[in-house]
Each structure stands twice: as C-alpha cells, then as structure tokens.
N, C-alpha and C positions, 0 to 999 in steps of 0.2 A: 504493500500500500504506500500512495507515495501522499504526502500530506503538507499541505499549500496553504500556507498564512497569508492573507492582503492587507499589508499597512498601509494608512494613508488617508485623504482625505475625499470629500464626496465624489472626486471624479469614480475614487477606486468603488465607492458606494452606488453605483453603476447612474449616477443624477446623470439626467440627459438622455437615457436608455429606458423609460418606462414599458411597463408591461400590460400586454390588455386585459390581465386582469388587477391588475394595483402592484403599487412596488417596480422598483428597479432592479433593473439587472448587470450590465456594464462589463469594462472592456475583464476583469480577472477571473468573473463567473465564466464568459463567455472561453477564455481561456481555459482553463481549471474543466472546461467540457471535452477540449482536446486533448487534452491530457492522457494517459491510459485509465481503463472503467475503475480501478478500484481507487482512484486518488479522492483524496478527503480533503474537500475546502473548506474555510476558515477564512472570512470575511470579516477584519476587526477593524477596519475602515470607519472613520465616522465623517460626515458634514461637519465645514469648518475646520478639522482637525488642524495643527499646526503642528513645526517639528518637536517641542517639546512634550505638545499631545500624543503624536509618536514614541516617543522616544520614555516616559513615565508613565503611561499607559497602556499602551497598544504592544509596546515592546516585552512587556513580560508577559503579558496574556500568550505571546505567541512562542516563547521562549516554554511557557508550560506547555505547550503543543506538541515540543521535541519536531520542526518541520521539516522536511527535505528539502520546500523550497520554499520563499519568503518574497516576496514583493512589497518594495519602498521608494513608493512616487509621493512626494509630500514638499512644500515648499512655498506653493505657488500665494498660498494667503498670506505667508510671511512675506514677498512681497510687496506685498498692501497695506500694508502695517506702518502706523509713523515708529514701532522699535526695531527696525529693519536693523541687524545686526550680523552682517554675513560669516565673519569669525567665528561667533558663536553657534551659528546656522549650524559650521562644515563641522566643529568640533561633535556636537551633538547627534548629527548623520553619520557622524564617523564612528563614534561611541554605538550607536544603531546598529550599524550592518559589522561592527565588530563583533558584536555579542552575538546575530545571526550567524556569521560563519564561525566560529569559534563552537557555537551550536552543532553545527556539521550542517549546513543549507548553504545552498546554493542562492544567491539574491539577487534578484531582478531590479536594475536601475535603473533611470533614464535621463534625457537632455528635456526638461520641460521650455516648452511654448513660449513665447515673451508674451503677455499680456496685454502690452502695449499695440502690438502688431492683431492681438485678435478682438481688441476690442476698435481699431481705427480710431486711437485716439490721435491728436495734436501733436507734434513734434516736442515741443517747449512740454507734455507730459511724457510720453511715448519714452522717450530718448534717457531720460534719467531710471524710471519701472526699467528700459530695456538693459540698462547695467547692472543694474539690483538683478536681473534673471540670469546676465552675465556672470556675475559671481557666484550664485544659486550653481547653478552648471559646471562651471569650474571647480567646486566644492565636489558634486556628483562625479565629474571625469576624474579625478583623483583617485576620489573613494573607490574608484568603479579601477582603478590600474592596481593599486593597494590591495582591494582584497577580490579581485580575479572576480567581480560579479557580471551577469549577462546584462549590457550593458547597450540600450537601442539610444537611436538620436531622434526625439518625438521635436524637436524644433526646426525640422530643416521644411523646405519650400513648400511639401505637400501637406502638413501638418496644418495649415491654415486655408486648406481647400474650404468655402463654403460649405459644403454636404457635410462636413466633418464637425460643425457644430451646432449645438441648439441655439436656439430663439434670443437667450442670454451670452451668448458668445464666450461663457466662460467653461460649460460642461461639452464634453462633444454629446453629438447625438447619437444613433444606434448607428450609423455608419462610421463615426469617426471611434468609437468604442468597440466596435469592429475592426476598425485599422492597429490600433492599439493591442488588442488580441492578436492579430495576427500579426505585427512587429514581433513581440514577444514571443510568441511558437514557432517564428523560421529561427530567431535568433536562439533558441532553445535546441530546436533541431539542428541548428547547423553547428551546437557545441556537444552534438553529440546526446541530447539528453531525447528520450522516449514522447515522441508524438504523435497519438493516434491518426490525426487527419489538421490540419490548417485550419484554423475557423474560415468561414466564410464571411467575403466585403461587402455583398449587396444584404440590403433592409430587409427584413422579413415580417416584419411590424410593421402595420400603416403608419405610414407616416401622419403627424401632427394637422390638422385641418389649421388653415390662417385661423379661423375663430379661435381656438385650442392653443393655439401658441401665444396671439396677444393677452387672452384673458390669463396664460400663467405668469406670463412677465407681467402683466398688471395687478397680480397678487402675488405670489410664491417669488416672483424674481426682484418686485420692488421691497417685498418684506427683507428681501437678501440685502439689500442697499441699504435700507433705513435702520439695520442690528449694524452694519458697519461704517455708517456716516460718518458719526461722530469720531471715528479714528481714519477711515479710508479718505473722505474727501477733503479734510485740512491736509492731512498731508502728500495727497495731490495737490492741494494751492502750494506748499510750501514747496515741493519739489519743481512744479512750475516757476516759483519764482526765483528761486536758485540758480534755473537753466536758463532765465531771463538776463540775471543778473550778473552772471560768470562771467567773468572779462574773456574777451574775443578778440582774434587777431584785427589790426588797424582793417578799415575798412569793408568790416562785414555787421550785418545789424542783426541782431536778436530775434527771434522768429519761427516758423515752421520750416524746417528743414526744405531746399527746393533743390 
C-alpha cells in the first residue's frame, strides 16, 4: 500500500474543482486516483492555510501517517500578506520536507504561479507580488536540489492558460487541477515511481454556467476579499507605493511597465 499525504492550502483542497454532487475534489485526489489501486490518501490541506499552518499543523498529522509520499504546494497566501518574510518562509519549508524525507517519503514540490500575472494586475502592483513569488520559488528550487524531491515548474507560460482557472483567478478550475495532476504523475513516472495511467486534461464536469460563476464571486469569492482586506489591500497600497517611489535611472518615469 502506498500512502499519500496532501499538504497545503485550498488549491490542494481541490477549490476550483467542485463536484456535482457538493464538495471539491482537485488536482492531488485526482492524482492519488493514478496512482496504483491500493494507495491511501490523506488530504490535510486546509483553505487559507499558510507555511507555518503547514508546517505546526498539517506536518505532524502527516508524519503520524508514516507516508510514502507527501505533497507540499503552500506559499502563495504568504505572499499576500503585509508579514511577507521570505527567510523565514524557506527556513520553515525547509524544516517541512526535512522531516518528510527523513520520514522515508518521497515529496512533491513545485514553482508556484506569480499572482501578479494571474490576476492582471498593474505593473506598479504586479512587479513587487512578482519578487515576493520570486523568492517563494527560489526557496522551493533549493529545497527541491537538497533533499532530491519530485520537483515540477507550475509557473512557466502554460500555467496561466485561461481554461486553467476559475472565475476568481486564484484556484484553477477542473482543467487547470487536471494539469497539475498530470505535471505531477509524468514527473513521478518519469523518476521511476509506479503509475497506473496519466490522469486525464479534458473536463469531465460541466463546466460552471456564466450565472454560476458570477453569483460565486459575488459571494464565496468577495467573502475571500473582505477576511483579507484589512491585511491584503494596505499592503498592496504600500507595495504600490514603494515601486512608485524607488528611485529610477535618469530619464524614465514611474508607471506601468511598457
């Protein structure tokens, strides 16, 4: 039996991947089904989660597990956060997937997304989030050379296909939760480790009706804004004005990137 921990936060809680009967499912279940028949998943994923929510939480639950393999995609709310602290980020991730492999698991990493880029913000915001994910990644490529983890790059070109996210641009959808499943099971297969079949990229779920998608951004995705206002959007003003204010070589003026 082989037995599959998912740390992390609601991407890994499959948000963005709902089911027609209630509940989510997402890219590690979908994974965790390719797998061979007798593996045993473990979904300790939570919404919101952050690295430290990982890391004194979710990390011992899964350490009592005893796993074979472990999944740690987590970061991306940190972020967002006016106590963005990358030092502290990598030490903490690194403390993580220590104590998984030292466990004997094998851990699945990855290059997350810039946020900047999928939500089509401004330059003067984009540009500073896009360093913060910078370091974020840099932190993970390390950890991921250090301690030999299966290690995919979810940041590059195709990663920001349209189809590949929901309505709020922050979860993907069943297709992009799909890509992510199936990153993870070639790069699995191709280190050698046992995979029954590839998940499949096309949707197999009706997709979302327009009505269905506004009405949940105008509840379930504005209630996601208004829990993190009061810390998310000051410190997108402050980071704004930072990138306004940054002295610049003679001759160029402050602005959206052209």
């Amino acid at each position: 039996m082989i037995r599959f921990a998912a740390l992390g936060d609601s991407v890994t809680s499959g948000y963005g991947d709902p089911m027609p009967g209630g509940g989510w499912r997402g890219w590690a279940a979908l994974l965790a089904e390719a797998l061979p028949a007798d593996t045993s998943f473990h979904n300790l994923s939570s919404s919101g989660a952050r690295v430290a929510d990982v890391a004194e939480r979710q990390l011992p639950a899964a350490l009592d597990l005893r796993p074979h393999l472990a999944s740690v995609l987590v970061g991306m709310n940190d972020t967002l956060r006016g106590d963005f602290d990358p030092d502290d980020l990598g030490r903490r991730l690194d403390d993580v997937v220590a104590a998984l492999s030292a466990a004997g698991a094998t851990v699945l990493t990855a290059r997350l997304p810039d946020p900047g880029r999928m939500f089509g913000l401004p330059g003067v915001i984009a540009r500073p989030l896009g360093r913060r994910m910078a370091a974020l990644n840099t932190a993970f490529d390390e950890i991921a050379l250090r301690y030999a983890t299966i290690h995919v790059d979810l940041a590059g070109g195709s990663a920001y296909t349209r189809t590949h996210w929901s309505v709020d641009r922050l979860h993907p959808s069943e297709v992009g939760h799909r890509f992510l499943a199936y990153r993870f099971a070639t790069a699995l297969q191709e280190a050698g480790h046992p995979v029954r079949a590839l998940p499949g990229l096309a949707a197999t779920n009706p997709v979302p009706t327009l009505g269905a998608r506004v009405w949940w951004m105008a509840t379930k995705g504005n209630q996601w804004l208004l829990r993190r206002s009061t810390d998310l959007l000051p410190t997108l003003f402050q980071l704004a004005a930072r990138e306004w204010l940054a002295p610049r070589p003679v001759g160029t003026l402050p602005g959206p990137e052209r």
